[in-house]
PDB file of N, CA, C and O in Angstrom, chain B, residues numbered from 101:
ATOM      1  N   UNK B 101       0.822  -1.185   0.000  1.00  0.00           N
ATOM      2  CA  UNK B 101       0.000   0.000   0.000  1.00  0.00           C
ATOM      3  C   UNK B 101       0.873   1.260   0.000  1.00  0.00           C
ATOM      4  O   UNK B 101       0.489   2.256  -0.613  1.00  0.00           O
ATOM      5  N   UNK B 102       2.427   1.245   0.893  1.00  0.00           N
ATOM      6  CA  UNK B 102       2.911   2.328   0.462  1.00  0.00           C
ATOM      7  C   UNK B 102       3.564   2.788  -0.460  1.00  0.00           C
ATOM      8  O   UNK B 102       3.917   3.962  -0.566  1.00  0.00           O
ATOM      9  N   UNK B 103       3.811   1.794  -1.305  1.00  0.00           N
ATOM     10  CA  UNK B 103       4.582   1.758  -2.859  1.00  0.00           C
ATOM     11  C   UNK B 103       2.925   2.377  -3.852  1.00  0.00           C
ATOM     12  O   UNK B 103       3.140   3.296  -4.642  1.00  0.00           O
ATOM     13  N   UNK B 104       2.232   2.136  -3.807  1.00  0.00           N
ATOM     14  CA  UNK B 104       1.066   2.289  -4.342  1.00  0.00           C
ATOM     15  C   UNK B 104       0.949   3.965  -4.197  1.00  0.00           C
ATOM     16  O   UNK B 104       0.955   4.659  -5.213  1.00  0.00           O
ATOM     17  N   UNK B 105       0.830   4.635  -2.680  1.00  0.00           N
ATOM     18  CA  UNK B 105       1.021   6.081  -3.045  1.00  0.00           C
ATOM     19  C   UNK B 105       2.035   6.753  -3.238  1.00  0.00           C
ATOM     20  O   UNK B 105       1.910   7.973  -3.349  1.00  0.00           O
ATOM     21  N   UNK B 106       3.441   6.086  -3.340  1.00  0.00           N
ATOM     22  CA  UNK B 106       4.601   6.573  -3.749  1.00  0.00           C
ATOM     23  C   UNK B 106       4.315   6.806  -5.178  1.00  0.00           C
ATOM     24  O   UNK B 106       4.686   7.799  -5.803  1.00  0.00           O
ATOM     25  N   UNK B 107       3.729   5.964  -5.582  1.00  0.00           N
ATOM     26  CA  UNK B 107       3.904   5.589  -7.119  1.00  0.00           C
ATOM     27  C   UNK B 107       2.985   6.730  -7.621  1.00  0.00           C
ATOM     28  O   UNK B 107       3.294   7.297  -8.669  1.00  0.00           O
ATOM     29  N   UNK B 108       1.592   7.199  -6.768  1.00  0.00           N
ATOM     30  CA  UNK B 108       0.810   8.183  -7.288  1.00  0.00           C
ATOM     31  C   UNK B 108       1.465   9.451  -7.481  1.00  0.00           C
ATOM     32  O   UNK B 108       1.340  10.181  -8.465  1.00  0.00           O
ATOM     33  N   UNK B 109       2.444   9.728  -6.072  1.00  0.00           N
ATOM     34  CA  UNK B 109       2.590  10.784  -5.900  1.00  0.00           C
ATOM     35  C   UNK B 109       3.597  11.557  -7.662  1.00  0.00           C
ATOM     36  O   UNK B 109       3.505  12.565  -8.363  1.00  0.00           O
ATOM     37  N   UNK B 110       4.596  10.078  -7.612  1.00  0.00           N
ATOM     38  CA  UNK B 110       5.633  10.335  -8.544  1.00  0.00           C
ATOM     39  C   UNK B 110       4.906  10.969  -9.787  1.00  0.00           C
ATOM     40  O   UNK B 110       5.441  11.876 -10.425  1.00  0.00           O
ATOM     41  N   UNK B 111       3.546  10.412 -10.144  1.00  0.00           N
ATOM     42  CA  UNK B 111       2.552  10.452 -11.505  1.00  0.00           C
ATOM     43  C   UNK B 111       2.215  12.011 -11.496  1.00  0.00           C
ATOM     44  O   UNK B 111       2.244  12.571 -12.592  1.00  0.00           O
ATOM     45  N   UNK B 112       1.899  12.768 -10.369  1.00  0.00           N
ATOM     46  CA  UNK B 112       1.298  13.988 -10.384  1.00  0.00           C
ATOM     47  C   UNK B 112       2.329  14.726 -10.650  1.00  0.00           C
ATOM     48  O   UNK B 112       1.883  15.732 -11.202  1.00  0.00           O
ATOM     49  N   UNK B 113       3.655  14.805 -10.554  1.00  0.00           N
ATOM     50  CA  UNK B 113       4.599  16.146  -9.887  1.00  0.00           C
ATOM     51  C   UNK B 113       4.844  16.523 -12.020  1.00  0.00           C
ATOM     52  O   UNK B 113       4.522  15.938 -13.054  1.00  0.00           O
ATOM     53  N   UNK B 114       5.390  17.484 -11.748  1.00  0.00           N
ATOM     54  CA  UNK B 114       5.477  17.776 -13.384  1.00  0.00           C
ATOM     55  C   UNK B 114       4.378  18.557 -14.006  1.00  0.00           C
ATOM     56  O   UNK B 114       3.216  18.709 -13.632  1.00  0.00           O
ATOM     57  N   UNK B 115       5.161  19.125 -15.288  1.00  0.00           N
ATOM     58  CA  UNK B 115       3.614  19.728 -16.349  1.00  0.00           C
ATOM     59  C   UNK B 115       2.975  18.080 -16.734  1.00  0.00           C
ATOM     60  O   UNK B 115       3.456  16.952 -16.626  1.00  0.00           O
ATOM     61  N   UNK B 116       1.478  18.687 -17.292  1.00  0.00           N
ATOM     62  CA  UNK B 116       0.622  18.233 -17.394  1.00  0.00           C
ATOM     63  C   UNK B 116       0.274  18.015 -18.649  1.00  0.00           C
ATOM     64  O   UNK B 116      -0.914  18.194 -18.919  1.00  0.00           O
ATOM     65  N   UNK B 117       1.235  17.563 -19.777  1.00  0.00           N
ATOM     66  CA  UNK B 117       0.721  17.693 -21.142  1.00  0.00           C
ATOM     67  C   UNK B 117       0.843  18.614 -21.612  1.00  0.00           C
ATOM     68  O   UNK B 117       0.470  19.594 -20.967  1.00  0.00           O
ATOM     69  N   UNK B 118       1.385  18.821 -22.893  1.00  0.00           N
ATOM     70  CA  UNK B 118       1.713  19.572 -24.234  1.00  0.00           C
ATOM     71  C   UNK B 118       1.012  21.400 -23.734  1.00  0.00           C
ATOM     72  O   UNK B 118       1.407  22.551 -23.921  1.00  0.00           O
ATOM     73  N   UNK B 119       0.006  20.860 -23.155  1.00  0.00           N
ATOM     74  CA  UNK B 119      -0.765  22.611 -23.342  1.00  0.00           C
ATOM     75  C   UNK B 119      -0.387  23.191 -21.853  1.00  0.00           C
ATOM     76  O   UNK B 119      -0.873  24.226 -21.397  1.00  0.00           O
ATOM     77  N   UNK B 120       0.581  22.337 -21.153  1.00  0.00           N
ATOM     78  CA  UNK B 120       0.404  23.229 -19.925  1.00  0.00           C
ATOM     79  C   UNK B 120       1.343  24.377 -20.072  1.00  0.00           C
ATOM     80  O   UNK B 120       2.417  24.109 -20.611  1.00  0.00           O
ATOM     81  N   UNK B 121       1.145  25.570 -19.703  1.00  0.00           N
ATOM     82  CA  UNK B 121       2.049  26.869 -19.461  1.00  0.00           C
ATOM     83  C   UNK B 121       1.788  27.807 -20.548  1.00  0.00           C
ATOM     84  O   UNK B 121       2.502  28.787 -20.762  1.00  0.00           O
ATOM     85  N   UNK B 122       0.346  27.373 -21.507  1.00  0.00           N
ATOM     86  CA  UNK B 122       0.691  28.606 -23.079  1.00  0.00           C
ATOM     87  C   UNK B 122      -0.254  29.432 -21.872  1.00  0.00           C
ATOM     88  O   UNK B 122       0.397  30.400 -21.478  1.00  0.00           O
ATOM     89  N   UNK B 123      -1.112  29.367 -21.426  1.00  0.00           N
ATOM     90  CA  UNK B 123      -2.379  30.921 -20.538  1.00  0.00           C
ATOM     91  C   UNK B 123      -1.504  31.609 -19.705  1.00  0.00           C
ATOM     92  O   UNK B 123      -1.947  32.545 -19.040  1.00  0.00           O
ATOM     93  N   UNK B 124       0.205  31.151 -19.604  1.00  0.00           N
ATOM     94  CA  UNK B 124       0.807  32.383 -19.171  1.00  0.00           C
ATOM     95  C   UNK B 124       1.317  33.847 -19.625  1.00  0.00           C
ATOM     96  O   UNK B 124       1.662  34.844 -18.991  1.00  0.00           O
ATOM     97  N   UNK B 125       1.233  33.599 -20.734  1.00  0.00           N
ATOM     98  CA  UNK B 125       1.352  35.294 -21.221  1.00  0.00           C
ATOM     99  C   UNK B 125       0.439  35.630 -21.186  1.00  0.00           C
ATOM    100  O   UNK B 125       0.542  36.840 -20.989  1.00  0.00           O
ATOM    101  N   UNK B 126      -0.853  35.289 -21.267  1.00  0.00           N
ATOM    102  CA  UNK B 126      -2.644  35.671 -21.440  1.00  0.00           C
ATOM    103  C   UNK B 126      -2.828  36.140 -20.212  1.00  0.00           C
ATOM    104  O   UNK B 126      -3.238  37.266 -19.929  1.00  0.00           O
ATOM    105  N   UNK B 127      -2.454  35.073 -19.291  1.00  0.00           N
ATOM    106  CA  UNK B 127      -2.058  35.929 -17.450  1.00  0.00           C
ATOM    107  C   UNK B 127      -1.630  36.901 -16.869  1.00  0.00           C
ATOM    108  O   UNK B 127      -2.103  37.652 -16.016  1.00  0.00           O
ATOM    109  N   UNK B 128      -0.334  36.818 -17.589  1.00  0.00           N
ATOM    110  CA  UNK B 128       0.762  37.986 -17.379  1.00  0.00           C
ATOM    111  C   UNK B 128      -0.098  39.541 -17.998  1.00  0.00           C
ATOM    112  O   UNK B 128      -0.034  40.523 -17.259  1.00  0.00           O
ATOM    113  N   UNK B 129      -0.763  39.651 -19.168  1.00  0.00           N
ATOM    114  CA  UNK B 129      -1.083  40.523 -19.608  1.00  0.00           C
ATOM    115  C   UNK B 129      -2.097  41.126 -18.728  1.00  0.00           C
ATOM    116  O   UNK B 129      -2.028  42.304 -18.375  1.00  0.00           O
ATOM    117  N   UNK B 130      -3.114  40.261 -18.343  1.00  0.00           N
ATOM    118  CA  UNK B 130      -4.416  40.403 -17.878  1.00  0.00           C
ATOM    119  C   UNK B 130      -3.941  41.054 -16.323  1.00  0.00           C
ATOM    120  O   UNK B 130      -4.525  42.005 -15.804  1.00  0.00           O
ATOM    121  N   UNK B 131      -2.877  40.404 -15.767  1.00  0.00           N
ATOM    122  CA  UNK B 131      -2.335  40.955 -14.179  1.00  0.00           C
ATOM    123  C   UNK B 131      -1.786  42.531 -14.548  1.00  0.00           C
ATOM    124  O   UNK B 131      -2.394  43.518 -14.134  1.00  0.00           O
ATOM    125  N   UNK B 132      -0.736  42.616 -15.259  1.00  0.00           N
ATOM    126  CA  UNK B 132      -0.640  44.423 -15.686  1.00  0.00           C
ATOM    127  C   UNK B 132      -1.584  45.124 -16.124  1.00  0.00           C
ATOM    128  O   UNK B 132      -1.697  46.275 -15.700  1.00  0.00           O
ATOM    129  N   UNK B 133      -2.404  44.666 -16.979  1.00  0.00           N
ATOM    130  CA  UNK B 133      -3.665  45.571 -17.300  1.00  0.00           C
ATOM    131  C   UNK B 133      -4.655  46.038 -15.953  1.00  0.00           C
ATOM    132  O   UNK B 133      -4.950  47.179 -15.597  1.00  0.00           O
ATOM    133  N   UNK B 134      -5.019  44.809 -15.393  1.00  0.00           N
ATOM    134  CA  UNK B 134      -5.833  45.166 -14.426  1.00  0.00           C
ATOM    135  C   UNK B 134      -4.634  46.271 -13.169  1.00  0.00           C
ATOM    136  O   UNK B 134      -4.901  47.406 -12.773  1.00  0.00           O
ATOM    137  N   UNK B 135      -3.188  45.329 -12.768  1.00  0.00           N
ATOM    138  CA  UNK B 135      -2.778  46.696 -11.820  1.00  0.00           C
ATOM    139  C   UNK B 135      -2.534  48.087 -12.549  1.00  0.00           C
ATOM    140  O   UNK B 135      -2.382  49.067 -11.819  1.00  0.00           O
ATOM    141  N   UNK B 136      -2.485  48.257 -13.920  1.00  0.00           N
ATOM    142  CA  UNK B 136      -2.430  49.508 -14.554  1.00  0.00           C
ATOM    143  C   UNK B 136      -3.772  50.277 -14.322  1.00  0.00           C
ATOM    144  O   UNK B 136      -4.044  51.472 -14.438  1.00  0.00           O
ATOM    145  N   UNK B 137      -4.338  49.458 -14.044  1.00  0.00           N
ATOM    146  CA  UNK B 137      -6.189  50.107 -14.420  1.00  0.00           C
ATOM    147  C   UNK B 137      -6.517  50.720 -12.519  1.00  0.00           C
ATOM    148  O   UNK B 137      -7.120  51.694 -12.069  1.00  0.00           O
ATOM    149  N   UNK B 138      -5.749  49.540 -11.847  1.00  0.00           N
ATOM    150  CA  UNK B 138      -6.083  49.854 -10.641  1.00  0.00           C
ATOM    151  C   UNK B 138      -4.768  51.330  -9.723  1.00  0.00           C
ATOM    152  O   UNK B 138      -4.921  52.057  -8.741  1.00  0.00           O
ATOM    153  N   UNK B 139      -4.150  51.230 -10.252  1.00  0.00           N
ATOM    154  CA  UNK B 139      -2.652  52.776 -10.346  1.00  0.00           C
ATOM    155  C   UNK B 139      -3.898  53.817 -11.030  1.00  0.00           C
ATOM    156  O   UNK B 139      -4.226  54.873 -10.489  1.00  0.00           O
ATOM    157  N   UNK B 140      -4.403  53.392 -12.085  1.00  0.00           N
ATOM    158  CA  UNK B 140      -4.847  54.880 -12.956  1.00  0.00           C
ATOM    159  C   UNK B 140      -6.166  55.566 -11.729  1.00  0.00           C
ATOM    160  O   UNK B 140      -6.330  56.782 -11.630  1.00  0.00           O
ATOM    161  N   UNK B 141      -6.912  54.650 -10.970  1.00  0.00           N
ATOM    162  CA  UNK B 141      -8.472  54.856 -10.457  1.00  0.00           C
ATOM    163  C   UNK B 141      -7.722  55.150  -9.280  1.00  0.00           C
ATOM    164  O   UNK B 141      -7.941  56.227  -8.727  1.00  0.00           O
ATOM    165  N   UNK B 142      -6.901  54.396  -8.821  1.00  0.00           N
ATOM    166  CA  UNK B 142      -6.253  55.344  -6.993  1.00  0.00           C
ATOM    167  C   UNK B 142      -6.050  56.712  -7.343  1.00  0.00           C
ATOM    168  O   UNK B 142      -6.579  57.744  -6.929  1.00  0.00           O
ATOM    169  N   UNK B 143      -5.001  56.455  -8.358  1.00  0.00           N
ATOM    170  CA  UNK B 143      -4.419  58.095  -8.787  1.00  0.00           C
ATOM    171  C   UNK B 143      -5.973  59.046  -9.197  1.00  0.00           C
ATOM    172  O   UNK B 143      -6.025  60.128  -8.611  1.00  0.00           O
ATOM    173  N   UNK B 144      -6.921  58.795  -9.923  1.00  0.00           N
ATOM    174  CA  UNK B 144      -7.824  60.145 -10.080  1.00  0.00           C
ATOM    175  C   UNK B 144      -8.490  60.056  -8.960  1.00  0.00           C
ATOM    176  O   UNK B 144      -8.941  61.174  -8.709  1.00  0.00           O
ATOM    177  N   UNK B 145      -8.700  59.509  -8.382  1.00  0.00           N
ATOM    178  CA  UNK B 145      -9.218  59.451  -7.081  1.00  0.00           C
ATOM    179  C   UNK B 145      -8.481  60.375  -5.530  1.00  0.00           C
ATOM    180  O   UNK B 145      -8.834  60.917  -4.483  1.00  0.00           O
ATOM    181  N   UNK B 146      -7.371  60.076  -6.268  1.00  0.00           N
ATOM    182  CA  UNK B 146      -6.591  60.857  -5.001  1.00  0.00           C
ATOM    183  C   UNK B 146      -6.894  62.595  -5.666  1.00  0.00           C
ATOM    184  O   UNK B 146      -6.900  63.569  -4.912  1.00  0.00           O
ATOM    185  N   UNK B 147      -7.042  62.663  -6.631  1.00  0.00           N
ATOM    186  CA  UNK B 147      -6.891  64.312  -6.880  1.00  0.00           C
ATOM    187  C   UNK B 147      -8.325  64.501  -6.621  1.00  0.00           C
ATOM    188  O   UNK B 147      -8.736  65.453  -5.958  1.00  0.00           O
ATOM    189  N   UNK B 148      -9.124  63.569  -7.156  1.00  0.00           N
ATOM    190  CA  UNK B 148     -10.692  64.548  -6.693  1.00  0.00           C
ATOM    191  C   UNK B 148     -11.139  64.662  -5.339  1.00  0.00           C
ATOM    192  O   UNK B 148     -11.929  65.458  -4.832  1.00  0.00           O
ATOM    193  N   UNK B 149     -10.343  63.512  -4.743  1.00  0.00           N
ATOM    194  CA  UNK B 149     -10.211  63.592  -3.025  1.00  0.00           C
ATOM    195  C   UNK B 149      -9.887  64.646  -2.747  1.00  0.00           C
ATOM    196  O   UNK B 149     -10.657  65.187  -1.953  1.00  0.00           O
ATOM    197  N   UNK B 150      -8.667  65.491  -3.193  1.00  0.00           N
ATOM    198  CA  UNK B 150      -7.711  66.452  -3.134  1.00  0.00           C
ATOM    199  C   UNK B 150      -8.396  67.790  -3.543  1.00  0.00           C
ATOM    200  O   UNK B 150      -8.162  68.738  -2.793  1.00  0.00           O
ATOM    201  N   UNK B 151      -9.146  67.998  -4.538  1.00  0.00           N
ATOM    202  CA  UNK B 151     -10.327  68.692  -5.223  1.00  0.00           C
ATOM    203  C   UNK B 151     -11.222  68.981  -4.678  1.00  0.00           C
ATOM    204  O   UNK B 151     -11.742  70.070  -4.922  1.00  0.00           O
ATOM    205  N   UNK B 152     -11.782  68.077  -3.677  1.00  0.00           N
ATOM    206  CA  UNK B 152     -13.227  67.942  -2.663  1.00  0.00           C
ATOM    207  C   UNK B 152     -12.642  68.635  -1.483  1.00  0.00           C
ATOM    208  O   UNK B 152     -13.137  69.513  -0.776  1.00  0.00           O
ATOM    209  N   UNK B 153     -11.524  68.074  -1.426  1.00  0.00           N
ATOM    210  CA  UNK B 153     -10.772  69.017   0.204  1.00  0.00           C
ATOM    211  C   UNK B 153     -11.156  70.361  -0.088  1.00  0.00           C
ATOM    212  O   UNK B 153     -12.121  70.963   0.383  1.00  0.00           O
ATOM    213  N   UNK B 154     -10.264  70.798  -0.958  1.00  0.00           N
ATOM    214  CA  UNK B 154      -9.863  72.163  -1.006  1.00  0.00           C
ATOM    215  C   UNK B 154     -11.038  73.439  -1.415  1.00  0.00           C
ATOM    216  O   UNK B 154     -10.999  74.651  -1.206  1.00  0.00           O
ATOM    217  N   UNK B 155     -12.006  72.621  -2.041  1.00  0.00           N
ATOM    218  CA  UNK B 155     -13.242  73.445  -2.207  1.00  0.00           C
ATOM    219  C   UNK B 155     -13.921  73.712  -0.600  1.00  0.00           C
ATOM    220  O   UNK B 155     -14.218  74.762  -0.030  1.00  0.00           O
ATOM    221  N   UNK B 156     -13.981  72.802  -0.325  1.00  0.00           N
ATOM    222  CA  UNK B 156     -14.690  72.225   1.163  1.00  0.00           C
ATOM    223  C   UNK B 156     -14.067  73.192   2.047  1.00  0.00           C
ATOM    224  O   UNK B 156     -14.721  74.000   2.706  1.00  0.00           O
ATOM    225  N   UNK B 157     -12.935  73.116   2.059  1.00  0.00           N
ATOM    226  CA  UNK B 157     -12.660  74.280   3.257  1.00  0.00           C
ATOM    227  C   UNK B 157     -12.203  75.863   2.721  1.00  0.00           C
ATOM    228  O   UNK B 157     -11.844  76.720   3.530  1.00  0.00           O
ATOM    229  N   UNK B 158     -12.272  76.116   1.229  1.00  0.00           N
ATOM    230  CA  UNK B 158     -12.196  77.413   0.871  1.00  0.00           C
ATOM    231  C   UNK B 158     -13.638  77.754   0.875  1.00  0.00           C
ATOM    232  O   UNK B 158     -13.853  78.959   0.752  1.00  0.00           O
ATOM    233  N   UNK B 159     -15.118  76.670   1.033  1.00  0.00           N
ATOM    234  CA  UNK B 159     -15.900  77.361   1.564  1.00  0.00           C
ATOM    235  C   UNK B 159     -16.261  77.583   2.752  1.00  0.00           C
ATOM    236  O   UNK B 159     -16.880  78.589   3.100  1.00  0.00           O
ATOM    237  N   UNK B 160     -15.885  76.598   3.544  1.00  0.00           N
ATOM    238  CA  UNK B 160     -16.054  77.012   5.204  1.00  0.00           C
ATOM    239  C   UNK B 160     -15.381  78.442   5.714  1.00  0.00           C
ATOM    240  O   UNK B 160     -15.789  79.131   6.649  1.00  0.00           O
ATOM    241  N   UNK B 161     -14.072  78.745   4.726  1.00  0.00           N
ATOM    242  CA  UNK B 161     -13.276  79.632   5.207  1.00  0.00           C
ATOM    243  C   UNK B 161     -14.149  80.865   5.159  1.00  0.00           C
ATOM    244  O   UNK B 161     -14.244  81.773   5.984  1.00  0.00           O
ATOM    245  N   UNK B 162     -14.821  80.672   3.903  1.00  0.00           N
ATOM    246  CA  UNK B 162     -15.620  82.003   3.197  1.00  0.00           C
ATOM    247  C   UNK B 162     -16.816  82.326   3.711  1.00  0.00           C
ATOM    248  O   UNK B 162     -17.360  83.430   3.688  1.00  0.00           O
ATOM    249  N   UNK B 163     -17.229  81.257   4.205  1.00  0.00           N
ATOM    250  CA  UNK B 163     -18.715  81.074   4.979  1.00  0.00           C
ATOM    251  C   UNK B 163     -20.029  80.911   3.778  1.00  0.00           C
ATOM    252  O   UNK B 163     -21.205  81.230   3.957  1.00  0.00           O
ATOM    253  N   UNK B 164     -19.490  80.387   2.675  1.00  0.00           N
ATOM    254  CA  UNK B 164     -20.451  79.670   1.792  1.00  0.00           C
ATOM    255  C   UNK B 164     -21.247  78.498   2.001  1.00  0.00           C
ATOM    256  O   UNK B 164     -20.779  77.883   2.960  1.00  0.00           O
ATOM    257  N   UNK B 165     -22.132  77.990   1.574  1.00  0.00           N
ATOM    258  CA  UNK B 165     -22.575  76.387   1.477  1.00  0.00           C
ATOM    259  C   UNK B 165     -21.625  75.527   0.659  1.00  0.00           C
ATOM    260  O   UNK B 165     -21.215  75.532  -0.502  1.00  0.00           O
ATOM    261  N   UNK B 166     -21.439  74.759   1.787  1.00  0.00           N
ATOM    262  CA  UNK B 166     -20.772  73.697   1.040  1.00  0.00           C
ATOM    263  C   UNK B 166     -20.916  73.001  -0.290  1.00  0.00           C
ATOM    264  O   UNK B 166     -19.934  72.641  -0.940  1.00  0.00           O
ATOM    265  N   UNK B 167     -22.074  72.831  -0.652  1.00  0.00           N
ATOM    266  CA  UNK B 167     -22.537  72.031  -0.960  1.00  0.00           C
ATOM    267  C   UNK B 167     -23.760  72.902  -2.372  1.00  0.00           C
ATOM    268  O   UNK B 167     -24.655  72.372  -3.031  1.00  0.00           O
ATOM    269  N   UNK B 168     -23.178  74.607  -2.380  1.00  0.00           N
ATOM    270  CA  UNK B 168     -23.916  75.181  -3.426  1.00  0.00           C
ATOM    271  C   UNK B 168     -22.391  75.628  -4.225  1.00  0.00           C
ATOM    272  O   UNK B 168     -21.548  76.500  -4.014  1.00  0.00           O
ATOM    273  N   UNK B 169     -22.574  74.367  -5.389  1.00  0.00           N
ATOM    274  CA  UNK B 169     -21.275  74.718  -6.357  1.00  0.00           C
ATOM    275  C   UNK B 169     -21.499  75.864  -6.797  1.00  0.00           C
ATOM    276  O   UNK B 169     -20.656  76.659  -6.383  1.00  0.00           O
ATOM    277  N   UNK B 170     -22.287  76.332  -7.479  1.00  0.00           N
ATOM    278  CA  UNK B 170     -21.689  77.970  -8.464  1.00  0.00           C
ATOM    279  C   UNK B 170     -21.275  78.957  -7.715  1.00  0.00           C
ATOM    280  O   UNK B 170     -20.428  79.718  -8.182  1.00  0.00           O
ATOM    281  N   UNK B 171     -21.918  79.212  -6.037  1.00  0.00           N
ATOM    282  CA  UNK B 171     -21.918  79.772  -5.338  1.00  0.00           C
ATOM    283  C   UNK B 171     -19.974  79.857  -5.135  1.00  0.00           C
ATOM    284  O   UNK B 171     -19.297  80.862  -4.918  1.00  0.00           O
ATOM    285  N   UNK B 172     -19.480  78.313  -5.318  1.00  0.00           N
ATOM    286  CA  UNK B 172     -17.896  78.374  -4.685  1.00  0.00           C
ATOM    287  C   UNK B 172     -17.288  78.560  -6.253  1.00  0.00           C
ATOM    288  O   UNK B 172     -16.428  79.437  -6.321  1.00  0.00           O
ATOM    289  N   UNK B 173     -17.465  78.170  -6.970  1.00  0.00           N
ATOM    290  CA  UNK B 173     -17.200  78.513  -8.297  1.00  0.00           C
ATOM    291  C   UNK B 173     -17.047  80.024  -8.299  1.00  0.00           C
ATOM    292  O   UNK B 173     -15.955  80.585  -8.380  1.00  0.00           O
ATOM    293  N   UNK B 174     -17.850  80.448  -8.234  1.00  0.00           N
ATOM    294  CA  UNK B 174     -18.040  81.873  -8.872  1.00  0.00           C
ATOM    295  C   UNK B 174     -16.932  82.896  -7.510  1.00  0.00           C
ATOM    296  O   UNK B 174     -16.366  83.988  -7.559  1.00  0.00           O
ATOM    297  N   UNK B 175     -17.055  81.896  -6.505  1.00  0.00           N
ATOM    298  CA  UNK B 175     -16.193  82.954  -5.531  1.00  0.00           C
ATOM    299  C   UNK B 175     -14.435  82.317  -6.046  1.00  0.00           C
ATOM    300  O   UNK B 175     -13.487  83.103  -6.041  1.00  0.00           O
ATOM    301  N   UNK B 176     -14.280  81.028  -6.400  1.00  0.00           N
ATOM    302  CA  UNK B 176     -12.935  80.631  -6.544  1.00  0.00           C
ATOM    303  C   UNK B 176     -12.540  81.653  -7.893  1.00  0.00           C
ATOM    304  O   UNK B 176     -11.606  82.452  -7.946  1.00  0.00           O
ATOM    305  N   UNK B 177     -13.383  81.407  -8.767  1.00  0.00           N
ATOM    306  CA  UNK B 177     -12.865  82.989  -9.593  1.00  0.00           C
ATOM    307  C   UNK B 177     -12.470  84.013  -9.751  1.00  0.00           C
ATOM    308  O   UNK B 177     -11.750  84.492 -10.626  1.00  0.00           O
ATOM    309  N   UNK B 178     -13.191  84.631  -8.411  1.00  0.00           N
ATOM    310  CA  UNK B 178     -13.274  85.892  -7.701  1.00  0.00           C
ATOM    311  C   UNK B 178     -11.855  85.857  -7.409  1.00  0.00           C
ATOM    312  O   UNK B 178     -11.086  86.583  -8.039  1.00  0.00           O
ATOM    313  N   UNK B 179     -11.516  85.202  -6.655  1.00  0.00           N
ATOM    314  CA  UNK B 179     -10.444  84.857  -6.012  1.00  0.00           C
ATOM    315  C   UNK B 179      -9.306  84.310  -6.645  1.00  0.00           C
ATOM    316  O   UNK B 179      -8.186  84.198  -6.148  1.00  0.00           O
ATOM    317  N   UNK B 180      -9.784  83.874  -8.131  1.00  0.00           N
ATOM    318  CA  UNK B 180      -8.432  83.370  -8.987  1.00  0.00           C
ATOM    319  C   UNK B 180      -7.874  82.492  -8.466  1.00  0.00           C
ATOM    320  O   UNK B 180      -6.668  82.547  -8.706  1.00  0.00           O
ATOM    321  N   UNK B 181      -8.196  81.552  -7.754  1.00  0.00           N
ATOM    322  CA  UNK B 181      -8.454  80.336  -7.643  1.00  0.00           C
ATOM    323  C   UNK B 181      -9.140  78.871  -8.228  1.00  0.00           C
ATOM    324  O   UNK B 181      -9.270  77.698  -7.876  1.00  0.00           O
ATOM    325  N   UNK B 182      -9.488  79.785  -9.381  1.00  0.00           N
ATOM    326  CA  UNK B 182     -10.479  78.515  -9.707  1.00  0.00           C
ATOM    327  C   UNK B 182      -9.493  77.152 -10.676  1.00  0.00           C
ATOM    328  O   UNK B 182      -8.839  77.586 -11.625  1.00  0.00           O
ATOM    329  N   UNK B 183      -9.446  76.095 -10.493  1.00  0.00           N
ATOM    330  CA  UNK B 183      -9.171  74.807 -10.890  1.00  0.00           C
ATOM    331  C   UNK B 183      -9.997  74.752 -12.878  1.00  0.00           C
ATOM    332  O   UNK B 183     -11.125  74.597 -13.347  1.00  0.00           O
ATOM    333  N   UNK B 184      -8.434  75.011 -13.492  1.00  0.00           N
ATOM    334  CA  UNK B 184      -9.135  75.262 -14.564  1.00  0.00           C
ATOM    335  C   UNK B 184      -9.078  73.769 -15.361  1.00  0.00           C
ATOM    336  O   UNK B 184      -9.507  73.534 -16.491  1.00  0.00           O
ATOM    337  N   UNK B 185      -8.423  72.843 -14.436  1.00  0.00           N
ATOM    338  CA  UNK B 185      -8.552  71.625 -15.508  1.00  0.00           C
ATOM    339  C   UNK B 185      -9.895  70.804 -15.871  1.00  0.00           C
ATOM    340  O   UNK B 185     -10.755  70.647 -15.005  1.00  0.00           O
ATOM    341  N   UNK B 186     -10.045  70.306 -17.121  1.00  0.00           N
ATOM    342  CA  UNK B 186     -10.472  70.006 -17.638  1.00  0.00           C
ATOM    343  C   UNK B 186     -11.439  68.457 -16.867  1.00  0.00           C
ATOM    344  O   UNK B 186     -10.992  67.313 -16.789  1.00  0.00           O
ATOM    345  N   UNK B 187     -12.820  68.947 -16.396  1.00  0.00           N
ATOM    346  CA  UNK B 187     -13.485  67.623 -15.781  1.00  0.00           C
ATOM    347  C   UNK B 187     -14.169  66.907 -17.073  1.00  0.00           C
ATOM    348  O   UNK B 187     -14.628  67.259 -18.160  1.00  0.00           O
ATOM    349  N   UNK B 188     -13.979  65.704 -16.341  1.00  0.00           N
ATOM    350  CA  UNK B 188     -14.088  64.348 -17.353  1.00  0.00           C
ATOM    351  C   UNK B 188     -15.299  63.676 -16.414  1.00  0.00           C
ATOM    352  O   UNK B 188     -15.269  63.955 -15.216  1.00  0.00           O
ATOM    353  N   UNK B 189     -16.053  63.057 -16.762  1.00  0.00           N
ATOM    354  CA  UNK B 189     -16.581  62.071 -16.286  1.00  0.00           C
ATOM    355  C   UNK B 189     -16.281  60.911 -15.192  1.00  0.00           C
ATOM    356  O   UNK B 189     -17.028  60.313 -14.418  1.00  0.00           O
ATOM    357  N   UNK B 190     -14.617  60.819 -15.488  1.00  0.00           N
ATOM    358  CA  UNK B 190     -14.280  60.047 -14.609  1.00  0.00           C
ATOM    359  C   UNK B 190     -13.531  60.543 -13.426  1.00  0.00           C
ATOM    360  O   UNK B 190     -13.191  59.761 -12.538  1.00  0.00           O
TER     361      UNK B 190
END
């Protein structure tokens, strides 16, 4: 009986036939794409985080509503402050 699972074990260790190892470049690609995708969404995320701050307390400073954009718009102008880049959807 213990020659019997020696003998199994020996059968498993190794590739597995002709096709084992080609889904590693298909892998490899799919792992950089997705951590590229997941670098790009931290990163815009950190600036609109960064974006939300800075409105947020240039209206508390001012004694605006938080939360009435044209109102901080129209004063970040005033003020030449205003964030002229270009909003996207994302």
């Amino acid at each position: 009986m213990l020659y019997e699972i020696l003998a199994q074990a020996d059968q498993l260790e190794g590739p597995l036939g002709p096709e084992f190892g080609k889904a590693s470049p298909i892998g490899l690609f799919v792992l950089v794409v997705s951590l590229v995708a997941v670098l790009f969404i931290g990163w815009r995320l950190s600036r609109r985080i960064a974006r939300l701050n800075r409105r947020q307390r240039f209206a508390e400073d001012n004694g605006l509503d938080v939360f009435d954009t044209e109102a901080i718009d129209k004063a970040l102008k005033e003020a030449g402050l205003y964030d002229q880049a270009k909003r996207t959807w994302f």
